[in-house]
C-alpha positions as CSV (number, residue, x, y, z in Angstrom):
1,X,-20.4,-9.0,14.7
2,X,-18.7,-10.3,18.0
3,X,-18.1,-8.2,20.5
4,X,-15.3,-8.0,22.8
5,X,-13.9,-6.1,25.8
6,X,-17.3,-5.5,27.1
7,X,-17.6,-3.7,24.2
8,X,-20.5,-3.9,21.1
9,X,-19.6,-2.9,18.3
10,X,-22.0,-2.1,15.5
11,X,-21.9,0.2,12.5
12,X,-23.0,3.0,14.2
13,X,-20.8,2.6,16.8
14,X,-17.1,3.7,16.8
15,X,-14.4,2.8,19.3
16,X,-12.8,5.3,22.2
17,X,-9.6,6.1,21.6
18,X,-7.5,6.3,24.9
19,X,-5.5,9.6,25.2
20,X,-7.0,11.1,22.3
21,X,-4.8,14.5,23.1
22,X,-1.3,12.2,22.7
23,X,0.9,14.0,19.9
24,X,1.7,11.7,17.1
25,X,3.0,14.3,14.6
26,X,5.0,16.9,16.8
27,X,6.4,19.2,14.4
28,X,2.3,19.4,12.6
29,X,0.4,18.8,16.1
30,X,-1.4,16.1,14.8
31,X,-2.9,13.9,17.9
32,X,-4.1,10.3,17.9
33,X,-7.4,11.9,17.5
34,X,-6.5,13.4,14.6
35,X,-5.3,10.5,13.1
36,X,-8.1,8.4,14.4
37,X,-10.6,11.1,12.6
38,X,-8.7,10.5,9.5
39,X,-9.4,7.2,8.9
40,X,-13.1,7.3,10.0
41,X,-12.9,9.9,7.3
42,X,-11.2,8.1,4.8
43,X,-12.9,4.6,5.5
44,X,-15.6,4.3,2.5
45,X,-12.8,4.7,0.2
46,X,-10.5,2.4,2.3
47,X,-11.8,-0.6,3.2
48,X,-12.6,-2.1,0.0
49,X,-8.8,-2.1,-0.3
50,X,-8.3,-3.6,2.6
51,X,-11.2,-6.4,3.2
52,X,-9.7,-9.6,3.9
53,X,-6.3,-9.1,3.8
54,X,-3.7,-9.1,6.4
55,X,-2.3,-6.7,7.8
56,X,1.7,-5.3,8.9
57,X,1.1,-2.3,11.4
58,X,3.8,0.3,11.7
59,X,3.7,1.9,15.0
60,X,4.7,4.6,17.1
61,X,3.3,4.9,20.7
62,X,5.7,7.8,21.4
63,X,4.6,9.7,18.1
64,X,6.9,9.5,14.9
65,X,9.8,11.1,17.0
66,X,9.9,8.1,19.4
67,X,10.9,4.4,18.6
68,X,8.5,3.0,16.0
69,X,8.2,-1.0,15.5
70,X,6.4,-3.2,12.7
71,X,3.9,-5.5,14.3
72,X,2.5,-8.5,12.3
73,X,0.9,-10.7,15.1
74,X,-2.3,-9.6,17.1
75,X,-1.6,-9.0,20.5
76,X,-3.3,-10.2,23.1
77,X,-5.2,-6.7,24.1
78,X,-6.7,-6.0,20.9
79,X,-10.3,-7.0,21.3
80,X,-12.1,-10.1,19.7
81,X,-14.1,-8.5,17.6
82,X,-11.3,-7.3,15.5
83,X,-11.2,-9.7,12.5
84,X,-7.7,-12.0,12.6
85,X,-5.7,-14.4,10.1
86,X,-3.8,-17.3,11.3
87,X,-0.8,-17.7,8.5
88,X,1.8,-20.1,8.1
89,X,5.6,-19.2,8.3
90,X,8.9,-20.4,8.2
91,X,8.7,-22.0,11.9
92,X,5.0,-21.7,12.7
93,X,1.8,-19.3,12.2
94,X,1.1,-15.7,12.1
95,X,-1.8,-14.4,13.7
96,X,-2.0,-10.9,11.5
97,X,-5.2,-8.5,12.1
98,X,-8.2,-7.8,9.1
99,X,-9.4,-4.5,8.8
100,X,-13.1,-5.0,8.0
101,X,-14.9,-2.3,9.4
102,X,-14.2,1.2,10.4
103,X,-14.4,0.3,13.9
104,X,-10.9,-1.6,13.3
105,X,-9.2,1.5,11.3
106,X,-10.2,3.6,14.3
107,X,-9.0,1.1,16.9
108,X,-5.6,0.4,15.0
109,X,-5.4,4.8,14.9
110,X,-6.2,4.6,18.9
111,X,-3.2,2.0,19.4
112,X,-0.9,4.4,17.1
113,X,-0.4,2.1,14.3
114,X,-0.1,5.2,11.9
115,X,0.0,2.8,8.5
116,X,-1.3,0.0,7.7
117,X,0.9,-2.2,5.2
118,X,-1.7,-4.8,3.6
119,X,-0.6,-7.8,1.6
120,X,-0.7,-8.7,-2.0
121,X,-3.1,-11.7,-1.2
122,X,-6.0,-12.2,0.1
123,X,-6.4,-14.3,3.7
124,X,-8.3,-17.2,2.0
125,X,-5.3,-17.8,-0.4
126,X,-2.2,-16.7,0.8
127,X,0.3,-17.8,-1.3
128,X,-1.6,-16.4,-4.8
129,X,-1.8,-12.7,-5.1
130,X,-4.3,-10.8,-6.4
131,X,-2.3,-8.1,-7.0
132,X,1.0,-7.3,-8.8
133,X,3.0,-4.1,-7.3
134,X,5.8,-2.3,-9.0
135,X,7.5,0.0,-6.6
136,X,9.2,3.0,-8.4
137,X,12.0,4.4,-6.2
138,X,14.0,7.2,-6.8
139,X,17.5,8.1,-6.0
140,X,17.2,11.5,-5.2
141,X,14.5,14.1,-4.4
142,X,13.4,15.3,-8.2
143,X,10.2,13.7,-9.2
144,X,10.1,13.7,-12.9
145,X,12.2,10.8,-13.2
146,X,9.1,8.4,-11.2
147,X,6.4,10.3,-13.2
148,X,8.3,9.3,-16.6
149,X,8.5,5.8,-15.2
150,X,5.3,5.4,-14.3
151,X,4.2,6.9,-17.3
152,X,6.7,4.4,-19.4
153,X,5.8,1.7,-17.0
154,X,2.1,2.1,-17.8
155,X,2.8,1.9,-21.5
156,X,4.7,-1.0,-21.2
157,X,1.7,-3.2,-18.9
158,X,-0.7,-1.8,-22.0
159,X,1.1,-3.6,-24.5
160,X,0.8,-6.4,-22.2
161,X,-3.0,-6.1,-21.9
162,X,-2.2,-5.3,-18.4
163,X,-4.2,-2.2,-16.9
164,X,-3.2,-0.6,-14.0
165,X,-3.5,1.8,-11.5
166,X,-1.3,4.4,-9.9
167,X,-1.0,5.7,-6.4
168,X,1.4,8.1,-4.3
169,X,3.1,5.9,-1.7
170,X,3.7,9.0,0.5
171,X,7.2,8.6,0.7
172,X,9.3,9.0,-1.9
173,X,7.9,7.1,-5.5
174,X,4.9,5.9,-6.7
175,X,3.4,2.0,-6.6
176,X,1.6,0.8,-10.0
177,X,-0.6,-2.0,-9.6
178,X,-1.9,-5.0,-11.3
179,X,-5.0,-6.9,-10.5
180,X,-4.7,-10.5,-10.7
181,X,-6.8,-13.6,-11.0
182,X,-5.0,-15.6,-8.7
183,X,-4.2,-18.2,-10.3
184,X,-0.3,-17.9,-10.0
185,X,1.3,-18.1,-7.1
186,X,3.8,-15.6,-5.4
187,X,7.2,-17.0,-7.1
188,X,5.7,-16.8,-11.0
189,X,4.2,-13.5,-10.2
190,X,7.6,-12.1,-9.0
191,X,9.4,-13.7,-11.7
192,X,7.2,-12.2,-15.0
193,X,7.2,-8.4,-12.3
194,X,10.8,-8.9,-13.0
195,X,10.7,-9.7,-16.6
196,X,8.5,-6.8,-16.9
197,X,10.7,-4.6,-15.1
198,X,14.1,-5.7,-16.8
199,X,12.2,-5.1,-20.2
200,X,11.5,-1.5,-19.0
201,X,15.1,-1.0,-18.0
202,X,16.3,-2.2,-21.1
203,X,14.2,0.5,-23.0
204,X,15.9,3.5,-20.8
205,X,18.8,2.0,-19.5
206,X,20.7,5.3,-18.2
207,X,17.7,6.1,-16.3
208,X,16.3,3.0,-15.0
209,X,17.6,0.2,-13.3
210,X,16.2,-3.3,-11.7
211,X,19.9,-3.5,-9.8
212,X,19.3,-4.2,-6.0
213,X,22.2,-3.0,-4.7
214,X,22.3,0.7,-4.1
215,X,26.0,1.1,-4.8
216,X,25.2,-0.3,-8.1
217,X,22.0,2.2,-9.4
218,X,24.0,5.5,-9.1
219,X,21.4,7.8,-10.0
220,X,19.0,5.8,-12.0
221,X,15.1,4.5,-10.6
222,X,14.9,1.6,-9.1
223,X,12.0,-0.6,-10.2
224,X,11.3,-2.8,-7.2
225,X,9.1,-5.5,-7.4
226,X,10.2,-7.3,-4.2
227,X,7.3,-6.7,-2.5
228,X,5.3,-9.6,-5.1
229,X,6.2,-11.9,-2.5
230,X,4.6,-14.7,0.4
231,X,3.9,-12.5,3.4
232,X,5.6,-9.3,1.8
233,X,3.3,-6.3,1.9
234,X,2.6,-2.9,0.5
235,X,1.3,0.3,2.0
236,X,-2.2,0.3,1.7
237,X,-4.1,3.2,-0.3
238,X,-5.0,5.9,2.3
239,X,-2.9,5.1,4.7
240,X,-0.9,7.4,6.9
241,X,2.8,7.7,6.8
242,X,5.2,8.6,9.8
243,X,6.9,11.5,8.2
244,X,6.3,14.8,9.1
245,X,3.1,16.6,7.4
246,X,1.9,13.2,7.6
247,X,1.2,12.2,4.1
248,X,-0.8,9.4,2.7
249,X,-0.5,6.7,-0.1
250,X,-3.1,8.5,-2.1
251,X,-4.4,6.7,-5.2
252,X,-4.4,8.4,-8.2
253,X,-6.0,8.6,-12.1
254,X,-3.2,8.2,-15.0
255,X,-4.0,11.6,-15.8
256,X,-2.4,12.8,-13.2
257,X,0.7,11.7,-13.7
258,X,0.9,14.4,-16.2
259,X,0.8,17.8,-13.2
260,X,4.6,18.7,-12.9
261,X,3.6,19.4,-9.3
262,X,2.9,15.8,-8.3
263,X,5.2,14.3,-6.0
264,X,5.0,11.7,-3.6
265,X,3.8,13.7,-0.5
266,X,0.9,15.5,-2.6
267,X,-1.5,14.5,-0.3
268,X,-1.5,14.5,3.7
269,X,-3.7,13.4,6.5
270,X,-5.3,17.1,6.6
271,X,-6.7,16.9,3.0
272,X,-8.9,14.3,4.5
273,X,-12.2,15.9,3.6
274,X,-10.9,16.6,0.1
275,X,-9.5,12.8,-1.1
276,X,-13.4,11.8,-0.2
277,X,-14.8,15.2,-2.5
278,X,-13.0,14.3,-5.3
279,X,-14.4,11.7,-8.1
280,X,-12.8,7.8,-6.6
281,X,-10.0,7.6,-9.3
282,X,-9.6,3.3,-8.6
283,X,-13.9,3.9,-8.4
284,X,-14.2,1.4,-11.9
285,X,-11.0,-0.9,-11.2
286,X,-10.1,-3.3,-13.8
287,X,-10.9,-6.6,-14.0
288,X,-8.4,-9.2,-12.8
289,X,-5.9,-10.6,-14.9
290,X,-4.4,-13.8,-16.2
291,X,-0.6,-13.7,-16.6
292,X,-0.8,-16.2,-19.4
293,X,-1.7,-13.7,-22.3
294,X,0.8,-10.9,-21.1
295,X,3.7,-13.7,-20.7
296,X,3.0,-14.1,-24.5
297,X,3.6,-10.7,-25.4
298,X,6.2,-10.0,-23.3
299,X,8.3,-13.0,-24.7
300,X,7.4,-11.7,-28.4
301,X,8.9,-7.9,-27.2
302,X,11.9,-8.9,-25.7
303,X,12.5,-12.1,-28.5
């Protein structure tokens, strides 16, 4: 591994963070150290989510109270031994930052980026994702409605021949996710996520919606599958959120969609210790997909 900023790093070896007392969380005293700790904690279980694929940052240098800014390309203080992609966009490149190691969680912690938002593809193929998200979004507060539909959601991908996964986002819903074989690109995958989604809807229409436009959902869930998209991204499994409590996108087994007491904010960056105790729920995660059979299916459901 390269090091950088007269600085070796190795795996035994774990940046300093610079004002380690600094209050991210005001109203729950949680410092940058605190954060920091979490995601040396949380890093076994992390990383494999994370290897390879860019990354959005969402930070807050002033704590979650202060102004907080998405940050895509790398800049120029972050040292070299901190993995980077070089992406194309509309009117040049990207340069977005990898997390490989723990060392880069715990630097990224140090420079308050709070959550990582990873995305759907992988750096060596950015324009075919290897996974599928739908986004379950509420309209109000009451969480049955998002464990229904992700319990009718899951259903659904069976018939497809689709397994999934679940996970808190830490916010408000829940994402379910598809892994994928990568050999569509990002405008079929969004396309059959929308097909999918619209046959959901259809089965529960006064409850569930694919409309985009608030205005237009009144109080049905939104099933959002915008984020299957080039350069689009998701919050990554384990990662921090910048609401107070600070909870975390904490994935989840299917049985658990079944405790009346699950809501989005189940877990926070204080049951650390406890998300690595517990059995890995994604520990045997499917294989990836082809779209081909579950296209098949779908268009004989919805004939």
């Amino acid at each position: 591994m390269r090091s950088g900023a007269g600085e070796h790093v190795t795996a035994h070896r774990i940046p300093e963070i610079s004002r380690p007392e600094k209050v991210l969380f005001p109203d729950d005293g949680i410092t940058k150290a605190d954060l920091a700790g979490y995601y040396r904690t949380v890093a076994r279980r992390m990383l494999p989510h994370l290897r390879n694929r860019p990354l959005m940052l969402e930070r807050f240098p002033d704590g979650i109270g202060g102004h907080g800014f998405m940050q895509k390309d790398v800049p120029a203080s972050f040292p070299d031994w901190i993995h980077r992609a070089e992406l194309p966009k509309e009117d040049g490149t990207v340069t977005y930052p990898i997390a490989d190691d723990t060392a880069t969680l715990v630097h990224l912690a140090g420079q308050a980026s709070i959550t990582p938002h990873r995305f759907l593809s992988r750096a060596d193929r950015p324009h075919h994702p290897d996974r599928m998200v739908f986004d379950l979004d509420p309209s109000g507060d009451d969480f049955a409605p998002v464990r229904e539909a992700a319990l009718g959601l899951h259903g659904l991908l069976d018939e497809l021949e689709l397994p999934s996964l679940v996970m808190t986002t830490g916010s408000r819903g829940l994402h379910v996710v598809v892994a994928l074989d990568r050999r569509d690109d990002f405008d079929a995958v969004r396309t059959f996520a929308r097909a999918v989604a619209d046959a959901l809807a259809t089965r529960a229409p006064d409850r569930l919606t694919t409309e985009a436009r608030k205005k237009a959902r009144g109080d049905r869930l939104y099933l959002d599958v915008q984020r299957n998209a080039y350069a689009q991204t998701a919050v990554a499994p384990y990662a921090v959120r910048t609401r107070p409590g600070a909870p975390v996108a904490a994935p989840l087994a299917w049985a658990d969609i079944d405790d009346p007491a699950l809501d989005a904010r189940r877990w926070t960056l204080r049951d650390a210790d406890a998300l690595v105790d517990r059995e890995d729920p994604w520990h045997h995660p499917p294989r990836p997909r082809s779209l081909a059979r579950a296209r098949t299916l779908l268009d004989a459901l919805t004939a």
